[in-house]
C-alpha positions in Angstrom: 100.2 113.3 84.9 100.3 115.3 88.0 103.1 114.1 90.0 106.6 112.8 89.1 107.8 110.4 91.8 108.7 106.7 91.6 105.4 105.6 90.6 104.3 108.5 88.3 107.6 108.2 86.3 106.9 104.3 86.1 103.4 104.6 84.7 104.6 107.8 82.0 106.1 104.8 80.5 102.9 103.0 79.7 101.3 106.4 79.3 103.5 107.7 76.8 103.6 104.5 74.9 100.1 104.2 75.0 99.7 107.9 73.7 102.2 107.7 71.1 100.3 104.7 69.5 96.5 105.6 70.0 94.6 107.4 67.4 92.6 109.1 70.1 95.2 110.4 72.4 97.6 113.3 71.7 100.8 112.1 71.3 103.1 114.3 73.8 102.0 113.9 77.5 102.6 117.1 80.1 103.7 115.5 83.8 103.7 118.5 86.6 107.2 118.3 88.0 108.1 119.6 91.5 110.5 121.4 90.7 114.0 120.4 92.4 117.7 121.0 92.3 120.2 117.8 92.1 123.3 117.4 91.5 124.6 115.6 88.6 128.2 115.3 87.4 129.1 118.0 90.2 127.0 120.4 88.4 123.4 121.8 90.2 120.7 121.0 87.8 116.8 121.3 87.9 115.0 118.2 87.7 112.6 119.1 85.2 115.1 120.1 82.4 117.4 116.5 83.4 113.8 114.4 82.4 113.3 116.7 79.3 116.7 116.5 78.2 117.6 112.4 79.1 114.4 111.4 79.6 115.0 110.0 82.9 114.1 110.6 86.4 117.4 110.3 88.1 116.5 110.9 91.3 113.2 109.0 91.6 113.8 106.3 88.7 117.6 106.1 87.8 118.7 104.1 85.0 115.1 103.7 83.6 114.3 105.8 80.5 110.6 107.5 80.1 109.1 107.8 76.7 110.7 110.9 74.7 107.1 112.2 74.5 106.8 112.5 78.2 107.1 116.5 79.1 108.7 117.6 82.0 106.5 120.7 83.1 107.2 122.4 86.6 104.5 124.7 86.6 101.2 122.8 87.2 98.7 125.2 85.7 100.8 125.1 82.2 100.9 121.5 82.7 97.3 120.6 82.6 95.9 123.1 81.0 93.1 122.1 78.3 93.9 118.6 79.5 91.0 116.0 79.4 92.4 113.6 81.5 94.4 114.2 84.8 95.9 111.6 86.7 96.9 111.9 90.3 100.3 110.4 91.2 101.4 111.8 94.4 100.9 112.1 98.0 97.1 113.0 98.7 97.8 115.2 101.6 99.2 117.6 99.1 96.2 117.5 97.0 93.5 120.5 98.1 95.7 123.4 97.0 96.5 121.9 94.1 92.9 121.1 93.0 91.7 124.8 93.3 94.5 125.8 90.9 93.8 123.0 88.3 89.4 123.7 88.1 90.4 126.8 86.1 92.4 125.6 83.2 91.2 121.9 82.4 89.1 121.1 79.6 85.1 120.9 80.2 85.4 117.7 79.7 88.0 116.5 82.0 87.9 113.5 84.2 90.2 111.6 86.7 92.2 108.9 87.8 93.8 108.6 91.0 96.9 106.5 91.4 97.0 107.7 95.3 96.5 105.2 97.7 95.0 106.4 101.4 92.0 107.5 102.5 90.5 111.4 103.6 88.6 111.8 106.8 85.8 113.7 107.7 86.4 114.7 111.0 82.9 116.3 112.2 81.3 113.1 110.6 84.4 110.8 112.1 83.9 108.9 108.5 85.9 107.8 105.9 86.2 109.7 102.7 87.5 108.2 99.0 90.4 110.5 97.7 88.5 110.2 94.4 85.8 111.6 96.0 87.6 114.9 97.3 89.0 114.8 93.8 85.4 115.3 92.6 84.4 117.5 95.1 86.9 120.5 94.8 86.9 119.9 90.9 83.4 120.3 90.6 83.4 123.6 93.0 83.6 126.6 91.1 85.2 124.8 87.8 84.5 125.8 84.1 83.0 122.7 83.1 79.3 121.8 82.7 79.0 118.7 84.8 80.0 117.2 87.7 84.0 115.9 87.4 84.1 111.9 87.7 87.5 110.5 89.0 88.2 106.7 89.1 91.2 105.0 90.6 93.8 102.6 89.4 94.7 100.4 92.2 96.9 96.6 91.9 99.8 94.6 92.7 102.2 97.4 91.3 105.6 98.0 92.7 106.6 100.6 90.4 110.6 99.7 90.3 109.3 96.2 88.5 106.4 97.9 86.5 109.0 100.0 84.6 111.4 97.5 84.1 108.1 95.8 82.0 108.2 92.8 84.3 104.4 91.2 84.2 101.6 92.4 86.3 98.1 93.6 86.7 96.2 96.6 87.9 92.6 97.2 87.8 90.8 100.4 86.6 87.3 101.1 88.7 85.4 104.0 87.1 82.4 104.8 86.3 82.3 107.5 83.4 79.7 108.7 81.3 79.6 108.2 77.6 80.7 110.8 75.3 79.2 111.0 72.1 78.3 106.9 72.1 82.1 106.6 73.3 82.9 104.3 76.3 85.3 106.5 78.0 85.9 103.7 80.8 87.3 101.3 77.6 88.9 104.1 76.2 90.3 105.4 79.8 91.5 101.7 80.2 93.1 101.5 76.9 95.6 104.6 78.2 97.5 102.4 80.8 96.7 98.6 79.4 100.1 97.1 77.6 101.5 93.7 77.2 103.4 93.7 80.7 100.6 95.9 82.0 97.0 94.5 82.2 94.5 96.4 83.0 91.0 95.3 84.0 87.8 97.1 84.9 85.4 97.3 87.3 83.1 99.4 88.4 83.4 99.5 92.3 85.6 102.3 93.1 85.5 102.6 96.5 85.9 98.5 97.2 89.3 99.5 94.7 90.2 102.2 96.3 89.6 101.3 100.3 92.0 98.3 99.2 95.1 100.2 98.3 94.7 102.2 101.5 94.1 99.5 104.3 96.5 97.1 102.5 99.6 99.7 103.5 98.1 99.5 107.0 98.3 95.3 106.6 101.8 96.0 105.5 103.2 97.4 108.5 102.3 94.4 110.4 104.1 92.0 107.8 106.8 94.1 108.2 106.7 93.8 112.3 106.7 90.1 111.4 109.6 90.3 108.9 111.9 92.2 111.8 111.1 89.7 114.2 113.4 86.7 113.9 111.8 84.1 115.8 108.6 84.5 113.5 108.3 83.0 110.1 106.2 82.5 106.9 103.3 80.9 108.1 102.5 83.6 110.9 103.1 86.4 108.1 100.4 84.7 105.9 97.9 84.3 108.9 98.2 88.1 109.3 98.0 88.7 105.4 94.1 86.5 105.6 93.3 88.6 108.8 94.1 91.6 107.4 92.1 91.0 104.1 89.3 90.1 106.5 89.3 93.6 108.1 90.2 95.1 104.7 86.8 93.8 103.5 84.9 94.9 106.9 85.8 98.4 106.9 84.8 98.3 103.3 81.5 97.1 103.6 81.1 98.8 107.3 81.8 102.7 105.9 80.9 102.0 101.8 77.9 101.2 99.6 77.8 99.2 96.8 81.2 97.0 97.5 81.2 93.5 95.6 82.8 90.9 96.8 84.4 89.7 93.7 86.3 93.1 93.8 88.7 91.8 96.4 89.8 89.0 94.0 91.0 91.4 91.4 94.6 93.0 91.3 93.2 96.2 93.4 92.7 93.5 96.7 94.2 90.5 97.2 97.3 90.4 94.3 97.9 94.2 96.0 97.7 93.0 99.4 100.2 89.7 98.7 102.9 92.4 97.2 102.7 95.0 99.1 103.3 92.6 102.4 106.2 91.3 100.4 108.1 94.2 98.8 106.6 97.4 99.6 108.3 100.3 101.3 105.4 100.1 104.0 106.7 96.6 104.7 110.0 97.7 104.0 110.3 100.6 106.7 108.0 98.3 109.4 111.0 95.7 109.3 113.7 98.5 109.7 111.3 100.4 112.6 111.5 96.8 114.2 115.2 95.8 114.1 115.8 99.1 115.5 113.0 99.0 118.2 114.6 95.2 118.9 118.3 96.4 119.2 116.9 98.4 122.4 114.4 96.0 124.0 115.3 96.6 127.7 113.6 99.9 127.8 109.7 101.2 126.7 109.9 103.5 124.0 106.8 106.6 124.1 104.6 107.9 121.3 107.6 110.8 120.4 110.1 108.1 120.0 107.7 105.9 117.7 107.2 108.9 115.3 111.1 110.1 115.4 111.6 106.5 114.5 109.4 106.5 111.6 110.8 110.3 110.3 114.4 108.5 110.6 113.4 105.2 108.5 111.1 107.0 106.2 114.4 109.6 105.3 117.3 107.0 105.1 115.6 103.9 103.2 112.5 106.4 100.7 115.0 108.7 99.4 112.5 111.7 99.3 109.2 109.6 99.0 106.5 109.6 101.4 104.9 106.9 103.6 101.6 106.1 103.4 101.0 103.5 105.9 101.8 105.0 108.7 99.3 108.0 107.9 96.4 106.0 107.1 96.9 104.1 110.2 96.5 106.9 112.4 93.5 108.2 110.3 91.5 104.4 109.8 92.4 104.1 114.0 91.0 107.7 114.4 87.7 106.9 113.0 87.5 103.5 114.5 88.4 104.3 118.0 85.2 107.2 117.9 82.6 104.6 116.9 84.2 102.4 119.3 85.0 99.7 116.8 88.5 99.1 117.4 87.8 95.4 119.4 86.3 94.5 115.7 89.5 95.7 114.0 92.2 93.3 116.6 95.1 93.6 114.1 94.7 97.4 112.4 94.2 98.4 116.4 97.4 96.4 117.3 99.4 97.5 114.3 98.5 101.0 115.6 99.4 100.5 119.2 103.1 99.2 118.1 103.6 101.8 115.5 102.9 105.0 117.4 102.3 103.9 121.3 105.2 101.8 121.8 104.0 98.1 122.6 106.3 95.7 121.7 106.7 94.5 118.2 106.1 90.9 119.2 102.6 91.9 120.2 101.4 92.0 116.5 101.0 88.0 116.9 97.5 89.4 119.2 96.1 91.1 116.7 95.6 87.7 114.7 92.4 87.3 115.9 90.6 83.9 114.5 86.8 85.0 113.9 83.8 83.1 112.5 81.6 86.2 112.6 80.3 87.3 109.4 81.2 90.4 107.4 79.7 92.9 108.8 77.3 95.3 106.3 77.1 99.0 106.4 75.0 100.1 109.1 76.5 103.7 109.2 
């Protein structure tokens, strides 16, 4: 497991389980730790040795215990070395430099999930990238291994507090592996996260999966605008929740091949969207961004104040997480504003403009935008 956050330490859980019980896992799983100092019982400690010794995160998962086979490891190339399966649990702008170091000591036949929910950009082509994609790209580049790395992604309604306290709830698995040796490694991949209080389905469009548990952080900031805003109420948070699967589903089919429409009816779209607009921390911050905005609403606020804004929220309310929202709105808004499709995208381009250009908050109710055009296809 690389990465050892709030939502890596919930899925170890299901991991380890998983791993302890399956004949065709090893039982002890290695989970690269960034290695910090906290302070516990007025002693300074490193992280790493706290999870190896109580087998809890205490800074990013208090009170929850992890699977004594889960294997605090701060030094990532010890961590996955030899491994055949990585999975990608942490911010994706720290990715690249950790890629390069991990080619060189997986197994041949190593593949990927991705648990990371944002988008790259390719800025010379001003088009969207998969994550999973990069993933395969620098794995694949210079790499001991005799075919191309595959990567899938794991995407659903997962709000990783509830997930570990084994409250019900889905996720979906999109991958598209080759057989080894007759095996299904997308049944057996799928067996590795899929418990009782976990289920796991698969499918096999990755980038309708994956696109999803980008944009929908983007939809969240708006339902969070509408949370903060006092005079607004249920039924204009769940018009913005249908227009924002509407554009969800555009930029999909308007940047990606291959998307299926019965992908946005699994966990990875619609069940993600509904939760993450509910109790995410992109939702979560949006509201406190607005109350703060809406405590000072005799003056403009600029660009620098919108982004000293967001540092301030994201560092009181995450307690060292990172959020993603606000980065893939600026990136989706990037690559939308140089094909000059933002008038196609009303609420992302609104969302934008409130976030980091200072309209007012109560302007989100323009970007739900009733349209009877249809879907538009990839014509890019």
């Amino acid at each position: 497991i690389v990465g050892s956050g709030n939502w890596g330490s919930a899925i170890s859980i299901m991991i380890g389980n998983n791993c302890r019980r399956l004949a065709d896992c090893y039982t002890d799983v290695n989970m690269w730790v960034f290695e910090e100092d906290i302070q516990l019982d007025g002693k300074t400690r490193k992280l790493s040795q706290v999870i190896n010794e109580q087998h809890e995160n205490v800074k990013y998962l208090s009170g929850i215990e992890l699977p004594h086979n889960i294997i605090a490891v701060p030094d990532l190339e010890e961590a996955c070395r030899d491994a055949t399966l990585l999975i990608f649990v942490l911010p994706h702008q720290f990715l690249p430099p950790l890629l390069r170091k991990l080619r060189r000591v997986v197994h041949p036949s190593c593949r990927g999930v991705s648990l990371i929910k944002g988008l790259d950009f390719d800025k010379a082509n001003k088009k969207p990238v998969l994550i999973s994609q990069t993933i395969e790209d620098i794995m694949s580049t210079d790499s001991n291994t005799p075919h191309p790395f595959s990567c899938g992604v794991l995407m659903g309604a997962n709000v990783a507090d509830e997930v570990a306290k084994g409250q019900i709830c889905e996720s979906t698995l999109a991958s598209n592996f080759d057989p080894i040796d007759g095996i299904d490694m997308n049944e057996r991949t799928r067996k590795i996260f899929d418990s009782p209080s976990f289920r796991v389905q698969h499918v096999k469009d990755v980038a309708g999966a994956e696109v999803s548990g980008a944009l929908k952080n983007i939809v969240a900031l708006g339902a969070g605008f509408v949370d903060g805003l006092d005079h607004l109420g249920g039924n204009t948070k769940a018009a913005l929740l249908r227009v924002g699967m509407k554009e969800m589903i555009k930029f999909c089919r308007t940047f990606f091949e291959g998307i299926r429409d019965d992908t946005f009816l699994e966990s990875c779209g619609m069940a993600d969207l509904i939760t993450t607009c509910y109790g995410g921390r992109n939702r979560k911050c949006a509201e406190a961004f607005t109350r703060r905005r809406t405590a000072e609403s005799e003056r403009e606020w600029n660009a620098e104040e919108c982004e000293d804004l967001w540092k301030s929220v994201e560092k009181e309310l995450l307690n060292g997480q990172k959020l993603q929202g606000t980065l893939a709105c600026k990136e989706v808004y990037m690559v939308l504003e140089s094909r000059d499709l933002l008038s196609s995208f009303p609420l992302i381009h609104k969302t934008y403009q409130i976030a980091f250009q200072g309209a007012p908050v109560d302007h989100i109710v323009d970007g739900i935008v009733i349209r009877n055009s249809p879907v538009c296809h990839s014509n890019l």
